[in-house]
GUFIMI-25703 format. One record per atom (N, C-alpha, C, O): z, y, x; residue in one letter. Coordinates in pm, whole numbers, plus 50000, padded with zeros to 5 digits. Layout:
% residues N
ZYXA/...
//
This chain:
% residues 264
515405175050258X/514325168150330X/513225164150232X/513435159450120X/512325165850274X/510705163550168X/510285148650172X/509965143150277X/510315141950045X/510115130349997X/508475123750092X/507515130950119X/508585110350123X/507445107050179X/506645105750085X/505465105950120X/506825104449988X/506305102249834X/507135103549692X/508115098749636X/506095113049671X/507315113649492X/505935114349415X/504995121749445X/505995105349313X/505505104449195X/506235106149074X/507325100549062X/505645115048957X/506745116248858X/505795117048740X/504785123648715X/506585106648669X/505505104748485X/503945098448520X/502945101548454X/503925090748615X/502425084448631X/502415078448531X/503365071748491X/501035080048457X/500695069748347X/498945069248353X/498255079348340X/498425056248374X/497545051048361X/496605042348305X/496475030648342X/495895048148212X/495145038748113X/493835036748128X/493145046848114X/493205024848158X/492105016748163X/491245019448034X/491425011447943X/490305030148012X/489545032247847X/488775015047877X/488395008547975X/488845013647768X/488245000347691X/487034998347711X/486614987447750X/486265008547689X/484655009747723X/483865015047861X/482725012147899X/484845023747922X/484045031848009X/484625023248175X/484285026548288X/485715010048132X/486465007848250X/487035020548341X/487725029148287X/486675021348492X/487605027148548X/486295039048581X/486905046648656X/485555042148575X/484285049048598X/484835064348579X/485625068248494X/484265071148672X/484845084648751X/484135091948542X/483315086948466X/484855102748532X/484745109748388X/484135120748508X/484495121448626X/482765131448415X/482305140648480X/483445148648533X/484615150948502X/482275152748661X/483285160348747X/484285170648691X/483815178748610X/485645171548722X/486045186048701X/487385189448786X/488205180748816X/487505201448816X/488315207348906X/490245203748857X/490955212748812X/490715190548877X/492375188048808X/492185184448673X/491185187048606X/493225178048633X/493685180048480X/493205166148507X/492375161748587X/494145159048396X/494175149648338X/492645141948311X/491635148848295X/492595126548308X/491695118248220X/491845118548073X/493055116448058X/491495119447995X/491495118647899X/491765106447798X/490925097447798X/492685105647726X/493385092747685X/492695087147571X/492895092447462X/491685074647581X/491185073447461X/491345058547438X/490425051747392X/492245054947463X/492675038847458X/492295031747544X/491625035547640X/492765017547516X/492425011347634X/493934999847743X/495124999947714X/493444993847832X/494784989647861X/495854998447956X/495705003348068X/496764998447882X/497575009847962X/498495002348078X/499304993448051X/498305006348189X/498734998348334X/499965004148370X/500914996848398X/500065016848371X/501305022248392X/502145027848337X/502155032748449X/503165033948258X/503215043248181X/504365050148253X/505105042548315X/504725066848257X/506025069848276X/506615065948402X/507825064048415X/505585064648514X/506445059948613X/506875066348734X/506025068148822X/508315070948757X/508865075948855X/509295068948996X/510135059948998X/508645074049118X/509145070749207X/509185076549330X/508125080649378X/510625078249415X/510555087249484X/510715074649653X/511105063049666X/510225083649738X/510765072649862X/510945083649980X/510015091150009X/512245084050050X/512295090050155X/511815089850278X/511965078750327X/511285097750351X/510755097150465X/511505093150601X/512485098450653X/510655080650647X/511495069650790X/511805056350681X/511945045150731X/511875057650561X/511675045850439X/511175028450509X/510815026550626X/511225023250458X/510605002150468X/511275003750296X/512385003150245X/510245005250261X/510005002350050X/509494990550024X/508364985650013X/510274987950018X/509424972349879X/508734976549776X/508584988649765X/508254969049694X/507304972749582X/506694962649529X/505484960049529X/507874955249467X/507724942249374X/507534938949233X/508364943249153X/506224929349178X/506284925449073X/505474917349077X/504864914249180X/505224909448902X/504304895348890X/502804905048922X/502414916648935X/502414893148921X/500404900848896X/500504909148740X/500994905048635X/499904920848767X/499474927748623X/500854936848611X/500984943648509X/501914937148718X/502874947448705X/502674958148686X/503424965348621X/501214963148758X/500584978448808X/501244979548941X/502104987948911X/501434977149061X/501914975849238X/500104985449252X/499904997249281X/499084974349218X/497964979249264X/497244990449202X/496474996949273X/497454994649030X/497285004849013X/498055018749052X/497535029849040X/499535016149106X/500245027949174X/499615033149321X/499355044549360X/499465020149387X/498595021349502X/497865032349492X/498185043949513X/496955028249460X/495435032149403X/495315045449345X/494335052549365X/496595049749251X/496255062049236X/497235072349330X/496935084249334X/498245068049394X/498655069649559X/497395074149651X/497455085449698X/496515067849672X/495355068849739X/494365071249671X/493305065449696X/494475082549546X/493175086849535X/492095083649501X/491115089849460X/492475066149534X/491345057849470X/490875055649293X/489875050849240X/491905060449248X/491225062249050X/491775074749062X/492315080149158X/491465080348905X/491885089748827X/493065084848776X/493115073848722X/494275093748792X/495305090448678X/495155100248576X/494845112148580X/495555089148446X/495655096548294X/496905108048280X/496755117948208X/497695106648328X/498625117848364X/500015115248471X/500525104348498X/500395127548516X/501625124248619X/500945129848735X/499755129648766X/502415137248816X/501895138748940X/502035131649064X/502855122449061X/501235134349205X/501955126549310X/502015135449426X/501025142149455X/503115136249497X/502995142849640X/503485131049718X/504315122249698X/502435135149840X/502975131450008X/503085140450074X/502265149150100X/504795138450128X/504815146250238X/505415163450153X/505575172850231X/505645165350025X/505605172649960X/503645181149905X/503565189949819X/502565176149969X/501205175349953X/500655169049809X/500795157049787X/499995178149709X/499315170149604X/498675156249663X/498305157749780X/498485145149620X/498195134249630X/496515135749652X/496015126149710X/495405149049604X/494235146249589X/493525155449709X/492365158549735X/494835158349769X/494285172649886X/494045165250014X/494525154150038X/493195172850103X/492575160050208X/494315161250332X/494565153850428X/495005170450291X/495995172250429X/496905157750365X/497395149350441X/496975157050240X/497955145250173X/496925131550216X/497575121450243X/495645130250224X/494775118350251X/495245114350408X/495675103650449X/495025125250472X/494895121050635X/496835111650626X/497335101750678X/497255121550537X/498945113250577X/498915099350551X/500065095050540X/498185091950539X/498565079450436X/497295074550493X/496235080450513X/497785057350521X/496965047250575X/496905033750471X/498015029650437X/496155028850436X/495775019150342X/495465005450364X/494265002850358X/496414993750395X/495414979150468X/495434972350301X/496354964750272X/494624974850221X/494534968550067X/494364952150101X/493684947150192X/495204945049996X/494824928950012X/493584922049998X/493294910950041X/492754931849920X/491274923649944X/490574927950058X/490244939750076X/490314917450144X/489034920350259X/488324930750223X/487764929450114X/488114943550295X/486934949350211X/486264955050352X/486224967350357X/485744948150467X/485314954150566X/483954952750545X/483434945850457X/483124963150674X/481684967050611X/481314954250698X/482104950950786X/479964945450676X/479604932550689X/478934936950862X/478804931350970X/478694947650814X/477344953550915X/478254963751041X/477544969751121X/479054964551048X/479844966051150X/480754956651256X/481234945851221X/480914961551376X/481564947351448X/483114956551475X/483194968151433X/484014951551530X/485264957351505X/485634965851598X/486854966051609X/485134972351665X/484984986351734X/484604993951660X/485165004751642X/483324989451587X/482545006651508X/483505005751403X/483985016551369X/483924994651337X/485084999451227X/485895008851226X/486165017451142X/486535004851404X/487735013351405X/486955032651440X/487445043351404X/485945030751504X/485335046651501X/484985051351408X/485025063451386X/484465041051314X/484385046551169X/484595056051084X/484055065551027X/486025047751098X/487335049651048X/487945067851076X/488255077251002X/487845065351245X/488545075151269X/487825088951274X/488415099751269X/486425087151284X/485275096551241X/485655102251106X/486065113851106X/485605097351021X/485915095450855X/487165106250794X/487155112750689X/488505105350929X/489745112750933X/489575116551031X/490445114251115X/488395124051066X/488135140251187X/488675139551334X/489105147551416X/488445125951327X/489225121151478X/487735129051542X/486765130751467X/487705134251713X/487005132451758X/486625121451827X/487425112151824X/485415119551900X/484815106451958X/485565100552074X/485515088252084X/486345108552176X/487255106352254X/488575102452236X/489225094552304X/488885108252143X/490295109252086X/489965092252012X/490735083252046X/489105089851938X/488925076551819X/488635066051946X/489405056551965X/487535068152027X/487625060952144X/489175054652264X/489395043752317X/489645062752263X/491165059452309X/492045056452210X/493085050552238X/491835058952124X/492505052951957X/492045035851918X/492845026551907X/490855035151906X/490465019851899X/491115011752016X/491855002451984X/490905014352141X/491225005552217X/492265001252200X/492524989252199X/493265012652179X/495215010952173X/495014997652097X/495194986352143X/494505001651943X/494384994151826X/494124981651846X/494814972351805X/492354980251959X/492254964751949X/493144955852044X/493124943752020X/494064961152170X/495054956652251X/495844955452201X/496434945352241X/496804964952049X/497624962052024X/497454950251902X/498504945851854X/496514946551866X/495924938151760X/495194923451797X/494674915751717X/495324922051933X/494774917352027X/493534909151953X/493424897351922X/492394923451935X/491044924451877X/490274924351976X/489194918851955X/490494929652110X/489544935252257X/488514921952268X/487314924452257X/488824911352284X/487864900952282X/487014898252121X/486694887152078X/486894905352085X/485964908051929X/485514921451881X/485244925651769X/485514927752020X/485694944251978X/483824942351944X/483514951951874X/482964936251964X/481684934851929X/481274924351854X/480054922651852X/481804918251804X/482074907551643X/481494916551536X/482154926851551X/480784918251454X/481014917951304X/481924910851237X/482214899051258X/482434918951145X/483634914151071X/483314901551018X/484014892351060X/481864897050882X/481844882050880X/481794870150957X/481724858650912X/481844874151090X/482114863851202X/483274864351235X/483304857851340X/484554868951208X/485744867851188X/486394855951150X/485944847851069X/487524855051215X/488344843351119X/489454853051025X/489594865251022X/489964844950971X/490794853250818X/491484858850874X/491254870850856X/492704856650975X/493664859451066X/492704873951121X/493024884451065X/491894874551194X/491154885351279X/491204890351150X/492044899351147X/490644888451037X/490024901850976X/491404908350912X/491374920350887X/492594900850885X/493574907750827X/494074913150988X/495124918650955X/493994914651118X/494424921151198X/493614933551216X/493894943451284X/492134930351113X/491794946051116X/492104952851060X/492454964451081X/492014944850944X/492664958150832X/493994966950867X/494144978750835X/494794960050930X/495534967650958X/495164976751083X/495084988551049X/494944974951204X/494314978251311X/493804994351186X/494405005051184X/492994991851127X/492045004951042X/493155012850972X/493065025050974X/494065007750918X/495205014150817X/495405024350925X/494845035350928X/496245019751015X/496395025651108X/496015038851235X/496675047151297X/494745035351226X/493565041751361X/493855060851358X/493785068251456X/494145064551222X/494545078651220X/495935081151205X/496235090551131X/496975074151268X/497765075451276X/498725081351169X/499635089051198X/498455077051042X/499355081450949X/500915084250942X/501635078551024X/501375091350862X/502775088850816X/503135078350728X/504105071250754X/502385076750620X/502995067650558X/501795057550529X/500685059450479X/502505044450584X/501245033150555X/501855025350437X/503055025350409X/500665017150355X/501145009850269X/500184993750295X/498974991250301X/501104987450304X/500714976450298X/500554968950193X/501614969650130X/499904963050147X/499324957250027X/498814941550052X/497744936550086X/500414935250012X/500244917450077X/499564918650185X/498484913450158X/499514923350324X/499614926150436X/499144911650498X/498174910550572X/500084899650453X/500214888150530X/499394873150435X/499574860950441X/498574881050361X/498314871350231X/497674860150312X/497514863950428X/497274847850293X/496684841950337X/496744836450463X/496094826150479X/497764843350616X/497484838950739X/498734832350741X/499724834650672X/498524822250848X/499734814650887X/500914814950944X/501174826450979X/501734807650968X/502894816550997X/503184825551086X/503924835251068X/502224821051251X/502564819451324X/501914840751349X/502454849051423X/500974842551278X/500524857551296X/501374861451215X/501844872351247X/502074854051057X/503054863951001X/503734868951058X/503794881151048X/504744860951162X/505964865351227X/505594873651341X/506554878851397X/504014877351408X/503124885451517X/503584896651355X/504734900451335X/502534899651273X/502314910051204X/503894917851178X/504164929351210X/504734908751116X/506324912251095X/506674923851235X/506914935951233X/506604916251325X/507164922951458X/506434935251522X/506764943251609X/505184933451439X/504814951151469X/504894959851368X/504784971651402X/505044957851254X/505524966151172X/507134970351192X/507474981751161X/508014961951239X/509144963451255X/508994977451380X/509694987651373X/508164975451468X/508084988451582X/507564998151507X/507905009851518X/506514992851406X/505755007751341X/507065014251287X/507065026551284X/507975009051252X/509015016851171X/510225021651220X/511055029351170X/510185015251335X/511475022551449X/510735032651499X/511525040751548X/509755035851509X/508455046651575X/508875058051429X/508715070051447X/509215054651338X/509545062951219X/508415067151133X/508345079151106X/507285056751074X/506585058751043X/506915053950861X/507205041950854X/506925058550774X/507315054150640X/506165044050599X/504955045950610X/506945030150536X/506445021350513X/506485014150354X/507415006650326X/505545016750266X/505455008550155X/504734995250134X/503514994050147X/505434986850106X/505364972150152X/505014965749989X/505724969949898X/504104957349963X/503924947949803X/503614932749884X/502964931549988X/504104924449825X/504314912049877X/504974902249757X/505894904849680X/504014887949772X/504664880049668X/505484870049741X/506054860649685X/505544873349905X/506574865249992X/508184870449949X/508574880050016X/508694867649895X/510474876749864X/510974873149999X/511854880350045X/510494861850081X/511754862850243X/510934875450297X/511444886250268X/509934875850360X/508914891150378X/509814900650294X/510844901450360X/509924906650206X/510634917250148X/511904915150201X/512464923550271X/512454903150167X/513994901850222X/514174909250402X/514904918450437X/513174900650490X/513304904650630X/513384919350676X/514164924450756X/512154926050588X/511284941950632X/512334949150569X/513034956350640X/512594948250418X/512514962550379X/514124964250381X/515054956350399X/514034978950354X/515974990250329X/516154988250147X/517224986350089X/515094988950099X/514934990349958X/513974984149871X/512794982749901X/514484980549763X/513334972949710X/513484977849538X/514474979749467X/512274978749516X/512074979949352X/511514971849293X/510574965549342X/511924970249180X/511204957049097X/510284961649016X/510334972949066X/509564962648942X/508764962848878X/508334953348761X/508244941548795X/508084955848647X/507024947248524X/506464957948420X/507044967448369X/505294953848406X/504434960748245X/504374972448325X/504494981048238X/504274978248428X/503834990248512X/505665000248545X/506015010448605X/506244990748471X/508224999648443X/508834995148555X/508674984048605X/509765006448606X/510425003648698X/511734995948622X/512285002548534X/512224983448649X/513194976348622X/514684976448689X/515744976348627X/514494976848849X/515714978948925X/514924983249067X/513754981549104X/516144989949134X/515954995249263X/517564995649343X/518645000249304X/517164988449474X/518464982849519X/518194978449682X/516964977949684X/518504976249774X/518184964549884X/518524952649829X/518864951149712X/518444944949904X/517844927649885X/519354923549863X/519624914749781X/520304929949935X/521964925649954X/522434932249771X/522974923849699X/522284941949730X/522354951149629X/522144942849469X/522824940249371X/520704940849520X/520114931849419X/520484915749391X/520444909849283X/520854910249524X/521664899549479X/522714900549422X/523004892349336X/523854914249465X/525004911349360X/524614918749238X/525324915949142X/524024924149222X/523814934049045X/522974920048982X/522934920348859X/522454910549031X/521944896748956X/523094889148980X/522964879748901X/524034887549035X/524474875849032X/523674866849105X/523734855849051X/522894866849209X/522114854849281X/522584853649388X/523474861649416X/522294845949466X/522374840649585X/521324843849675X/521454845449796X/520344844549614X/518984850349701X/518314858649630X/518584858549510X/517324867649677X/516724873249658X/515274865349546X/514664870249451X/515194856449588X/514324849449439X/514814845249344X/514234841149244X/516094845949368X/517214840949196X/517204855949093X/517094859348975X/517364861049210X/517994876749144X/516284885149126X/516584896049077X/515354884949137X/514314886649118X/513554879048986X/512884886448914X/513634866248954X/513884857748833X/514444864648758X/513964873148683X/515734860748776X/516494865948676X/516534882848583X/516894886048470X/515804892548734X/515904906248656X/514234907448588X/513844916848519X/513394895448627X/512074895348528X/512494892448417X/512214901248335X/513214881448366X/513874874948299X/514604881048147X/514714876048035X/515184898448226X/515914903548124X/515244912848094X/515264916647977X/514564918348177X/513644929348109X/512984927648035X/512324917248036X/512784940147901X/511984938247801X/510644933547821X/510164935547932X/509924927447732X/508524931547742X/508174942047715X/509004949147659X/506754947947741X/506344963247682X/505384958447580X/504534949647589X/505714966647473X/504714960047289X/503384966147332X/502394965147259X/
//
């Protein structure tokens, strides 16, 4: 069966001078390594398809530089990635994969209908098809009473129900959530929880980053730890408490930050 994602030997370095800035165009091959802070190094990871992945570490683990070069969004310095068994940079591997990133990043000048047509314009939806697509989205997001809002007239809650609402709108295989629930209160956490829980009985593969550990504990089958961009352990939440010795999932998460090396 073909991996929902396999990455193998990702390594990613931040040049010192040029930051993250696209290197002239050219057809593949590598960035070119000329120092700088290195975010990832060597990193393998595979996740099966119908998956709920965790994808845990402190700030500065690299969660958001794996993302990111998952989606195409940087250059990696070397390593490959498939979705779906799909190079990571080919548009059939883009359409697979849906993105709700933790920073707000909606357009100011749109209200939350044209987002979602946007969107689905963007991934070759037609106008009918994106039209019966938004609506699902803003009923199931219960957006319909803001479907003509601009996003900065939003409350925080609405705008993290777009982002996802948008992750979504092309119907991906594999979505990644990216602190998904940062910021809203409980009462939409445990709303947001309960539709992802359907997105994933629907069998849609799910990569999850979250600094909530009960959130990881509730959602996911599997969880990986992460520090210095290194994979540290990979286990479920039950797994990882006994290979730590914890009682919970934040003891045994401690504790395996705890023993892992630093990287020099």
């Amino acid at each position: 069966m073909t991996n929902a994602l396999s990455i193998r030997g990702l390594t990613k370095r931040y040049d010192a001078k040029r930051g993250d800035r696209p290197w002239p165009l050219r057809r593949g091959g590598p960035v070119p390594d000329t120092g700088g802070f290195l975010a990832v190094q060597d990193f393998d990871l595979e996740i099966e398809d119908g998956s709920f992945f965790g994808l845990l570490g402190p700030n500065g683990a690299g969660k958001t530089t794996i993302i990111s070069a998952v989606c195409n969004l940087i250059r990696v310095t070397s390593g490959e990635i498939d979705i779906f068994g799909a190079p990571h940079d080919t548009l059939d591997a883009r359409r697979m994969v849906g993105l709700a990133e933790q920073d707000v990043n909606l357009d100011r000048f749109l209200d939350v209908e044209e987002t979602l047509l946007y969107h689905g314009g963007y991934f070759g939806m037609k106008r009918p098809e994106a039209r019966r697509r938004a609506a699902e989205m803003m009923d199931v997001f219960d957006l319909r009473a803001k479907a003509g809002v601009r996003a900065p007239k939003l409350s925080g809650g609405m705008r993290r129900r777009l982002l996802l609402a948008r992750a979504l709108m092309h119907e991906p295989r594999l979505v990644i959530l990216d602190e998904p629930t940062a910021g809203v209160d409980f009462e939409l956490r445990l709303e947001l929880w309960r539709y992802i829980h359907r997105l994933h009985d629907e069998g849609t593969t799910i990569l999850l980053t979250t600094h909530y550990l009960e959130e990881a504990d509730e959602l996911c089958e599997e969880i990986a730890l992460i520090r210095d961009g290194r994979l540290i352990a990979r286990d479920s939440a039950d797994g990882l408490r006994t290979a730590y010795g914890a009682e919970s999932l934040a003891d045994a998460y401690v504790r395996a930050m705890g023993a892992a090396p630093a990287s020099s």
